[in-house]
Steps between C-alpha positions, in 0.01 A plus 500: 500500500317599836848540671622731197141718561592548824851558486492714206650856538388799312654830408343855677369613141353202449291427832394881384628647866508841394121537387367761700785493748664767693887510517638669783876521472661609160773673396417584134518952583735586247860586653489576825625160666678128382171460343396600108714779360301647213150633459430246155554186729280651730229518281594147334489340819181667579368385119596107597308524871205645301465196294547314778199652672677651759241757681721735729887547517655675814851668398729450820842653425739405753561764752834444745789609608697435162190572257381806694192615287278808601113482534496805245726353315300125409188717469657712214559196334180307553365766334702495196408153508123531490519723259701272293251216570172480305411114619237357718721415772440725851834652601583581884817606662665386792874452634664220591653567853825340603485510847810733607601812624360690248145331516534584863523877378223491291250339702545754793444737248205316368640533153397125377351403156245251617237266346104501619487579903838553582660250349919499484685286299791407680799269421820380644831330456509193322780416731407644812230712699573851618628445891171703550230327295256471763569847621432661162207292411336555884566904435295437122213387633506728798483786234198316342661383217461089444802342351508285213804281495632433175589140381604356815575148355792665314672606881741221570489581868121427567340202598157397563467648881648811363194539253264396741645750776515795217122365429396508840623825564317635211743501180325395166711304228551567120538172302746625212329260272809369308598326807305245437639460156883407706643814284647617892583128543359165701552707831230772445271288226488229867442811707281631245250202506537427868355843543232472207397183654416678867308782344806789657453645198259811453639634141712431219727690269751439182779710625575581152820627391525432099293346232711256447527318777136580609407288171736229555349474931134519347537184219677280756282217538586400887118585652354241683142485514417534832711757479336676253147471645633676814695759289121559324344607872684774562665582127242801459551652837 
């Protein structure tokens, strides 16, 4: 009985995660990238976070090489979106940054979509890191801008001393949440918790892309709950 209180996993709706909480990295902005196509499961994913509790939802749309949105262009839509949008739920937009050539162009031109104080989310390779990674990331904050590094339990190619090197040299991390569900598999859930355990992370996010499977990574019951008592310290920020 003791062992099964202790060892008993929960599901992120139940442990009630997203009360008050602050997603970071979504991409729910109706067609513009791989994420939700239509303005209706916009607003249905936005009705199911609502109930939820969910406070504040950044829309990052991916912005690369091969998905190469505009600044005016997300903003036209964002505000189609609010306008669409009648919930409680605070609405910001941002861009998620995959760090290439074409970042490179808009960051000398200081054309970024950022969060509060400068901050870029930026993203890589599953695979591999640009040859230039610490380049690009050196030239961000020399521009004033502090990155935010998106998921890095999902990057097969990092280890432990590359997040504490990135950490040291000033990079923050983005938990995508679901990791620690196993929906990317046992190599980023490990990462995942090996990172949640040290504290590296400073935010979280759902990196939504339907509401489907955002439903089906929220009622997986695979929380532990140490886990979820960190989760709660920084779940709002």
């Amino acid at each position: 009985m003791f062992k099964d209180l202790f060892t008993r996993k929960t599901s992120i709706l139940s442990a009630g995660l997203l009360s008050g909480g602050v997603d970071r990295h979504s991409h729910i902005l109706p067609g513009v990238d791989d994420g939700v196509k239509t303005m209706e499961e916009s607003l249905e994913i936005l009705s199911f976070l609502e109930d939820a509790g969910l406070k504040s939802l950044w829309l990052t749309p991916h912005t690369a090489e091969d998905m190469s949105n505009t600044t005016e262009a997300l903003q036209l839509r964002f505000s189609g979106l609010k306008a669409a949008y009648q919930g409680k739920i605070e609405l910001n937009l941002a861009s998620e940054y995959m760090l290439d050539t074409l970042y490179e162009r808009h960051l000398e031109e200081r054309d970024l979509l950022t969060m509060e104080e400068d901050t870029v989310l930026v993203e890589t390779s599953t695979w591999n890191p640009p040859y230039n990674m610490e380049a690009i990331l050196h030239s961000t904050m020399s521009a004033g801008y502090r990155p935010l590094l998106a998921h890095p339990e999902r990057y097969r190619y990092m280890e432990m001393a590359d997040y504490e090197k990135w950490a040291a040299m000033g990079v923050r991390f983005q938990l995508n949440l679901p990791s620690l569900t196993g929906f990317y598999g046992p190599s980023a859930k490990k990462k995942a918790e090996a990172l949640l355990e040290k504290g590296m992370y400073s935010c979280w996010g759902s990196d939504c892309h339907r509401m489907s499977v955002l439903t089906r990574q929220y009622a997986a019951e695979e929380l532990k709950n140490k886990e979820i008592k960190i989760l709660k310290e920084f779940i709002t920020e």
